[in-house]
C-alpha positions in Angstrom: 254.8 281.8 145.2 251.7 279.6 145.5 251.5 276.5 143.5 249.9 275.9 140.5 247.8 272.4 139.5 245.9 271.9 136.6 245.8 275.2 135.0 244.5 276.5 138.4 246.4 278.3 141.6 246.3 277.5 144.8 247.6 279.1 147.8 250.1 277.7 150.2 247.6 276.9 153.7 245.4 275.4 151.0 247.3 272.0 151.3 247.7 271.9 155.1 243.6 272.3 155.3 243.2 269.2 152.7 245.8 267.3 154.6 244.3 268.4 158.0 240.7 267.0 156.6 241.7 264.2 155.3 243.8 262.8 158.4 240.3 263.5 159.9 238.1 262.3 157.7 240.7 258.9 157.5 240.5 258.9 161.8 236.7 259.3 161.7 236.6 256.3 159.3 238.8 254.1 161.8 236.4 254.6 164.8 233.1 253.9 163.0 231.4 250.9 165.0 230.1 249.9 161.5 233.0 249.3 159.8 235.4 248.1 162.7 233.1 246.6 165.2 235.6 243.7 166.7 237.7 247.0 168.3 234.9 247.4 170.7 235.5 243.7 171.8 238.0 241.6 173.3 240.9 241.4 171.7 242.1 237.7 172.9 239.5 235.4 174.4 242.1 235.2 177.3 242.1 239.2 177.7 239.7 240.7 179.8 237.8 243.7 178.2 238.8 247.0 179.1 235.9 249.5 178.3 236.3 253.3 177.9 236.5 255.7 180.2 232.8 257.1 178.6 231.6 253.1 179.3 232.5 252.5 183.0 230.0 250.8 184.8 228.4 253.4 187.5 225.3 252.5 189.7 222.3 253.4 188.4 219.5 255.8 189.9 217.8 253.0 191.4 220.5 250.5 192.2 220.5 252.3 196.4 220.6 249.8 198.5 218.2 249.9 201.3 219.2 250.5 205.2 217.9 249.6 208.2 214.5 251.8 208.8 215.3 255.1 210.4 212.2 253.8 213.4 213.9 250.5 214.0 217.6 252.3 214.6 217.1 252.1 217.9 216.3 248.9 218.0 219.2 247.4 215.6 221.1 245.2 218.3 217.7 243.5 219.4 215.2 243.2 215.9 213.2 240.3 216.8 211.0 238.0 214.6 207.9 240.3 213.7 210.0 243.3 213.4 212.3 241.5 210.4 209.0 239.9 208.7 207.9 243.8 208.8 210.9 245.4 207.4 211.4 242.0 204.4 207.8 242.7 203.2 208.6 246.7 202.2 212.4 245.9 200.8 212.8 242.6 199.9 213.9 243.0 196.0 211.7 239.7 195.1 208.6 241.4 197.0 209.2 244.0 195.2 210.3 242.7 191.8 207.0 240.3 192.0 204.4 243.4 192.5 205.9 245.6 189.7 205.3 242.7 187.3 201.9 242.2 188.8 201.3 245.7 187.8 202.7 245.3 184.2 200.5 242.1 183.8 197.3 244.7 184.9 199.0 247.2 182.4 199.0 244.9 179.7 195.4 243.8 180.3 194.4 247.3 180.1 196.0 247.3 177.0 194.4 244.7 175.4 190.5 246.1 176.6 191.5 248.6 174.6 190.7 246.5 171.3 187.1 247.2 172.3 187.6 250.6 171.4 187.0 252.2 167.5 190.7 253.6 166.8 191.0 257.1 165.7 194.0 258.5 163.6 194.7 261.7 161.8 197.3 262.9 158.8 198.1 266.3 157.9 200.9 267.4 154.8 201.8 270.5 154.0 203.3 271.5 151.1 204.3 274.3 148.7 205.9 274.0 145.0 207.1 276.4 142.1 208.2 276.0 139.0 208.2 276.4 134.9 208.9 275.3 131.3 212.7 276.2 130.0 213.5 279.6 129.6 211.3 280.9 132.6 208.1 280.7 130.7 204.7 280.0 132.2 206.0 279.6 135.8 203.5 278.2 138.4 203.1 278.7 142.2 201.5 276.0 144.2 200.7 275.9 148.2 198.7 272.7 148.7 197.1 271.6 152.3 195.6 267.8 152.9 194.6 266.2 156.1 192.9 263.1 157.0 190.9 261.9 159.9 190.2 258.0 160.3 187.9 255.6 162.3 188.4 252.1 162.3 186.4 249.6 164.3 186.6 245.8 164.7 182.9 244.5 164.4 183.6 241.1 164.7 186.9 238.0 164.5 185.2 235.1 165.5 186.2 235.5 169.0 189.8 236.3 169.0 189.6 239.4 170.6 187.9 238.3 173.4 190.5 235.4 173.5 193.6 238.2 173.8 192.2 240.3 176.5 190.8 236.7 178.6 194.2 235.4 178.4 195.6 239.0 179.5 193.7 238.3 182.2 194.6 235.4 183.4 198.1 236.7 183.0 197.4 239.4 185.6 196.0 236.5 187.6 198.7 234.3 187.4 201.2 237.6 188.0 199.1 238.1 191.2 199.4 234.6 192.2 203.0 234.6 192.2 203.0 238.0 194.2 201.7 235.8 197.0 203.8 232.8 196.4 206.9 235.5 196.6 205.4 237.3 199.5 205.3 233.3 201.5 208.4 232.5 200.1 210.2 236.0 201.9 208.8 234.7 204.9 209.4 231.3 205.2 213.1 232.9 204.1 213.0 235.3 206.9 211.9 232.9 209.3 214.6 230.3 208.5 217.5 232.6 208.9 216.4 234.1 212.1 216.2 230.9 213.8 219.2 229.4 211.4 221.3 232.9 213.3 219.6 231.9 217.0 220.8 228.3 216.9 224.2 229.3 215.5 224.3 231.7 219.0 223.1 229.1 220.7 225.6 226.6 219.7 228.4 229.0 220.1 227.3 229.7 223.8 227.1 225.5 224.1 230.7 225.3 222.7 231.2 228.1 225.2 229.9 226.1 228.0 231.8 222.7 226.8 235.1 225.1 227.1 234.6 225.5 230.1 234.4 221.7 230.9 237.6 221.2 228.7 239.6 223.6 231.3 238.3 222.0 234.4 239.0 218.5 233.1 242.8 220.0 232.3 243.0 221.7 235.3 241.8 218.0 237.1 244.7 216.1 234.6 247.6 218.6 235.9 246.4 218.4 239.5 246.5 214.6 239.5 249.9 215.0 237.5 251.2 217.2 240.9 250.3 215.0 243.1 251.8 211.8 241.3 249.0 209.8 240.5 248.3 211.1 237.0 250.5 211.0 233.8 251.8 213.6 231.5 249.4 211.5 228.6 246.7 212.2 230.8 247.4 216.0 230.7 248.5 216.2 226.9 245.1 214.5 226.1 243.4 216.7 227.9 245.3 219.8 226.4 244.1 218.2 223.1 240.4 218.1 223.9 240.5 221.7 225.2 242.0 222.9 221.6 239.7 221.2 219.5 237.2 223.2 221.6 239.0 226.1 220.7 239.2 225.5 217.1 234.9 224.7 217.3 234.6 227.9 218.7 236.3 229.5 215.7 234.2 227.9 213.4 231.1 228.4 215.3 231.9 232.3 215.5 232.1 232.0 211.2 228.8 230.5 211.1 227.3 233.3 213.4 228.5 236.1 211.2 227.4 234.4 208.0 224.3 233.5 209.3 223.6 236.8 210.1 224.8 237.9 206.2 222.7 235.7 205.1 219.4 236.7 207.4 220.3 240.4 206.0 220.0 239.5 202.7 216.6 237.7 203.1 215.1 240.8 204.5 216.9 242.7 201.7 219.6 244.4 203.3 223.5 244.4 202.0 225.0 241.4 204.1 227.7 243.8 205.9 224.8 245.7 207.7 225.2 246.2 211.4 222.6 244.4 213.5 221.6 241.9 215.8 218.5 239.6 216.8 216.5 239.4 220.4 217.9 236.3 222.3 214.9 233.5 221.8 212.2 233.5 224.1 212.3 230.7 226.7 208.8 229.7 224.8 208.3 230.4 221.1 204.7 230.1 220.5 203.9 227.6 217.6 200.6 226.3 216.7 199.5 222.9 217.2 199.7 221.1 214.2 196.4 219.5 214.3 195.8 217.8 211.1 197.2 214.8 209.5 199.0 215.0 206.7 196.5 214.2 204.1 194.2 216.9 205.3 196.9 219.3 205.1 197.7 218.5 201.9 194.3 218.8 200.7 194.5 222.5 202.4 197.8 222.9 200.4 196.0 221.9 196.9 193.4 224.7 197.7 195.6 227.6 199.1 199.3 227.3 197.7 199.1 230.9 195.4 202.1 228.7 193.4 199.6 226.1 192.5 196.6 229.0 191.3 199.2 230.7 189.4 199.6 227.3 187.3 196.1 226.9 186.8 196.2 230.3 185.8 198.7 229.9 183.1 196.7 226.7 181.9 193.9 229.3 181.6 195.7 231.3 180.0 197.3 229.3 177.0 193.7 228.1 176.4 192.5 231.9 175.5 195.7 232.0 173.3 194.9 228.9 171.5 191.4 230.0 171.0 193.0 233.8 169.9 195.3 231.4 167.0 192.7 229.9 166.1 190.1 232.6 165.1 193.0 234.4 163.4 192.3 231.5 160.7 189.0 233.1 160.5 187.7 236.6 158.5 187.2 240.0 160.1 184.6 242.5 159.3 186.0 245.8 160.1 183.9 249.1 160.1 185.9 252.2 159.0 185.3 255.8 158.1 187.5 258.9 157.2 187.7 262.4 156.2 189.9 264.6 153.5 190.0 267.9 153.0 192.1 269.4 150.4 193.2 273.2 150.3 195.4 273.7 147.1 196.0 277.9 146.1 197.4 278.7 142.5 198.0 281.9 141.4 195.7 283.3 143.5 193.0 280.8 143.3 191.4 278.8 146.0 190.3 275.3 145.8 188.5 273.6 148.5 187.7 270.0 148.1 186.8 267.2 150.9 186.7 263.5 150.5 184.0 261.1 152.4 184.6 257.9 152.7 182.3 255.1 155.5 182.4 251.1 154.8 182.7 247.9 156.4 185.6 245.8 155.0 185.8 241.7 154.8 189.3 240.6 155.4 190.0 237.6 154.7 193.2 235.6 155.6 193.7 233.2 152.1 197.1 232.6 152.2 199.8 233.4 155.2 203.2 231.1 154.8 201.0 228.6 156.6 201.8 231.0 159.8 198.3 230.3 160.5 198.6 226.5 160.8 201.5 226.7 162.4 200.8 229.4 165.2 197.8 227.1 166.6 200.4 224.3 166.7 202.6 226.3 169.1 199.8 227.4 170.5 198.2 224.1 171.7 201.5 223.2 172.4 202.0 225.2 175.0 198.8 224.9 176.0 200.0 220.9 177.0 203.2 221.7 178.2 201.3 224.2 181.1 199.1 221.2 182.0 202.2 219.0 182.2 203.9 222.0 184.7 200.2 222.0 186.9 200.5 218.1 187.0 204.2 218.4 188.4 203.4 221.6 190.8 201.1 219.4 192.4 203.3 216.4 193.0 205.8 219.2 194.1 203.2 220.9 196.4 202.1 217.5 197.6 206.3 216.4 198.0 206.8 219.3 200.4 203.9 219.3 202.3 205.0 215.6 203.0 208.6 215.9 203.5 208.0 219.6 205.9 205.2 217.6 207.9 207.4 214.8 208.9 210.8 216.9 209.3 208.5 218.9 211.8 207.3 216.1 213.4 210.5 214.1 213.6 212.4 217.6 215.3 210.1 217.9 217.8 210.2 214.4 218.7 214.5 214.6 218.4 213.8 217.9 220.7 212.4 216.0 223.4 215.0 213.2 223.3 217.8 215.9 223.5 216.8 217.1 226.1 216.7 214.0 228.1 220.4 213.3 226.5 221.4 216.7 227.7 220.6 215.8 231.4 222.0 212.2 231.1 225.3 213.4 229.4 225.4 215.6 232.1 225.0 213.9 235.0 227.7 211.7 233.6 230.2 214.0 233.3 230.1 214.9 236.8 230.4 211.8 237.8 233.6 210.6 235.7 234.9 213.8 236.8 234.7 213.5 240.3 235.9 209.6 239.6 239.0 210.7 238.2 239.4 213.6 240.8 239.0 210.5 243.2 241.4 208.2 241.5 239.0 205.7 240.9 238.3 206.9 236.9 241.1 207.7 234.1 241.0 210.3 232.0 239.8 208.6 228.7 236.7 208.6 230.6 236.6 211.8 231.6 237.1 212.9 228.1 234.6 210.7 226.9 232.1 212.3 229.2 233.3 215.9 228.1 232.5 214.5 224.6 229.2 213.2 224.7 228.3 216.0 226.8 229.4 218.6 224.2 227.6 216.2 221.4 224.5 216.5 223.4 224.3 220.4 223.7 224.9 220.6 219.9 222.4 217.9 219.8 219.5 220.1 221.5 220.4 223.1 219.7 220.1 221.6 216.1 217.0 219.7 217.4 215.4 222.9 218.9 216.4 224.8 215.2 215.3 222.5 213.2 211.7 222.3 215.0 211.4 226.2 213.9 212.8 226.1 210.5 211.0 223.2 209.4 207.6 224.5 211.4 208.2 228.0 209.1 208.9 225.2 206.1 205.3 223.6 206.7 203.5 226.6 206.8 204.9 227.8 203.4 204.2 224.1 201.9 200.5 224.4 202.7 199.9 228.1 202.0 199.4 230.0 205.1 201.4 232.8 206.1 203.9 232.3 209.1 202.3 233.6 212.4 204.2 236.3 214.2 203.8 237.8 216.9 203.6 241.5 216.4 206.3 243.3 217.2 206.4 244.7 220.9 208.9 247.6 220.3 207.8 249.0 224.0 209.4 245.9 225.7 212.3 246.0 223.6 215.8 248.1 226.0 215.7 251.4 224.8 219.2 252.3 227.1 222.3 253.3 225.3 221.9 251.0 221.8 224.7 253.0 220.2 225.8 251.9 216.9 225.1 247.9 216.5 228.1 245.7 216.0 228.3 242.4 214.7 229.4 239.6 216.9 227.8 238.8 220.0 226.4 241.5 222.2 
């Protein structure tokens, strides 16, 4: 029997549908954003957030990381110098990142010439309406058609729209600027990790090197030891020297690997790609350094793009303080438009069309003192991007100071290496063939295999810190690093195979 409410019947699957709606209705309500936003949080501020499966975090379209260059595979175990500078330039993410917001700023400038321009816009409605008194009396039938076409064209604002699209301008300018200074900055990058990689190499082959004087001053303690003349201290010091040898090696083969992580990522490569870097050539051409340092800081002041793209942002907060200010001012604004009007009632046509052409005087009387206050921010800013010139200029100057010196102070440490190289070595082999003799002991021998080890590691920081602070001078004063190009002809082309990391 169905059920009867209020005077009316209803049949039995009535009530499931109206519970069925109303459990959905009541779940829709629960997962409304609006009305129970905290569910799409944390729930603790100690529980990490857990999103939906619709909210996992996929790479985007352009998140692909780039690869080595399918013309440089070949090549991947030996890139030298030129060839890394090459590839950095076309994938470096700041290049890259720099340029597209170069290209905005030129965007935007475009964007603001456009005030030059009259604007045109047009309306249309359509519309169509029936109706009558009560009873159905004297109905009507209405189909009515209206468009409008407008002109509008700023004659003159005191200069503030010349203001907008100068300081768009000087935007681009100071966009461009930084382009360069980014373009430097990846190479000065580039340049530091390559050599940064060849010294760690280098010191891994010296730690190599002073191994091999650790096992022959060992094998000299256990031979004294045989024939009774040395001491089992003599041996266990010895054993000693050679395993803190062993454990620099470890560390030395660390710094190789994340050396050559961290030269990927300057170029713009993931850290974990295969590769490797030409051995250093036995003379790396560098310019001489000819100037002092107050000419080349004078250079610096003319050519850092870092230093123009401050000027350039001074430049540009004194078009937008001229654009606040004539916004204080009136505008006379030339306009014109067109109206036709089609209305049809009961079979009747009525064509109509408005003119309308005037100049209009706006004048701001009365804006929240927005005005008064917008030229305050605006002259504001204006001093704080003189302030940022001043200190980019003590900056520039700081670094073309502090590279010169470091430059001149590695080469100099370069030379005395070398001549503590050939000391430290000549004095190993004489305290060893003392104490092969009997005549020395072994804490001079070791001492010897010390220094001598000090000495390579010595040279090789000298000789890496000549080439990363000669790439760190160049990028002070605003040149570009000189490379040479890259000689792909002399490079091995035998079986390269797939690099691996580590030595080769």
């Amino acid at each position: 029997m169905p059920k009867f409410y209020r005077g009316q019947w209803f049949p039995p699957g009535t009530w499931v549908c109206l519970l069925v709606i109303t459990l959905m209705c009541t779940a829709c309500v629960q997962n409304l954003p609006e009305l129970h936003p905290m569910k799409y949080a944390s729930p603790d501020p100690g529980e990490e957030w857990k999103p939906p499966p619709d909210q996992e975090s996929a790479p985007l379209a352009g998140e692909r990381l780039p690869a080595i260059p399918s013309d440089l595979e070949p090549y991947a175990s030996k890139l030298n110098l030129s060839q890394l500078v090459d590839v950095a330039l076309r994938d470096s993410p700041a290049t890259r990142q720099a340029w597209e917001q170069a290209r905005a700023a030129a965007a935007e400038w475009a964007a603001a010439r456009g005030s030059y321009y009259p604007t045109i816009s047009g309306s249309g409605t359509f519309g169509q309406g029936k109706g009558g008194e009560t009873g159905g009396v004297d109905t009507f039938e209405e189909t009515l058609g209206q468009g409008s076409l407008a002109l509008n064209y700023l004659l003159l604002d005191f200069g503030g729209r010349s203001a907008t699209v100068e300081a768009a301008r000087q935007a681009l300018v100071n966009a461009n600027w930084n382009h360069n200074q980014t373009i430097q900055d990846v190479l000065r990058d580039v340049a530091k990790a390559y050599y940064t990689l060849l010294g760690n190499k280098a010191q891994l082959r010296a730690d190599e090197a002073s191994l091999e004087d650790a096992e022959v001053s060992l094998q000299a303690a256990e031979l004294q030891l045989r024939v009774g003349v040395g001491t089992i201290v003599d041996v266990y010091q010895a054993q000693a020297s050679l395993a803190q040898v062993k454990l620099d090696l470890v560390a030395d083969r660390g710094s190789v690997e994340i050396s050559r992580g961290q030269l990927a990522t300057v170029v713009g490569w993931p850290a974990n790609t295969p590769f490797d870097v030409a051995e250093e050539p036995e003379d790396l051409p560098l310019n001489t350094i000819s100037q002092n340092v107050e000419e080349l800081i004078k250079l610096a002041q003319q050519k850092r793009p870092g230093l123009a793209a401050a000027r350039a942002e001074v430049r540009q907060n004194e078009e937008e303080l001229r654009q606040a200010e004539s916004a204080q001012w009136p505008q006379f604004v030339a306009s014109a438009q067109v109206s036709p009007l089609v209305a049809r009632e009961k079979g009747m046509n009525d064509y109509t069309t408005n003119y309308f052409a005037g100049v209009q005087l706006q004048i701001p009387i009365f804006q929240g003192f927005s005005l008064t206050n917008a030229v305050r921010a605006a002259r504001a800013e204006l001093e704080a991007s003189l302030s940022a010139l001043v200190l980019q200029e003590e900056i520039v100057i700081s670094e073309v100071w502090t590279a010169y010196y470091n430059f001149r102070t590695a080469a100099e440490q370069l030379q005395a290496s070398d001549v503590l190289l050939a000391s430290a070595k000549e004095s190993f082999d004489a305290s060893l063939t003392r104490y092969q003799s009997g005549v020395g002991d072994i804490i001079e021998l070791l001492n010897a295999q010390s220094l001598l080890a000090e000495a390579r590691a010595e040279q090789v920081q000298a000789r890496t810190s000549l080439y990363t602070s000669y790439a760190e001078l160049i990028r002070a004063i605003g040149e570009e690093l000189p490379v040479a190009p890259a000689d792909r002809d002399s490079v091995p082309t035998g079986n390269q195979g797939d690099a691996k990391n580590g030595e080769k």
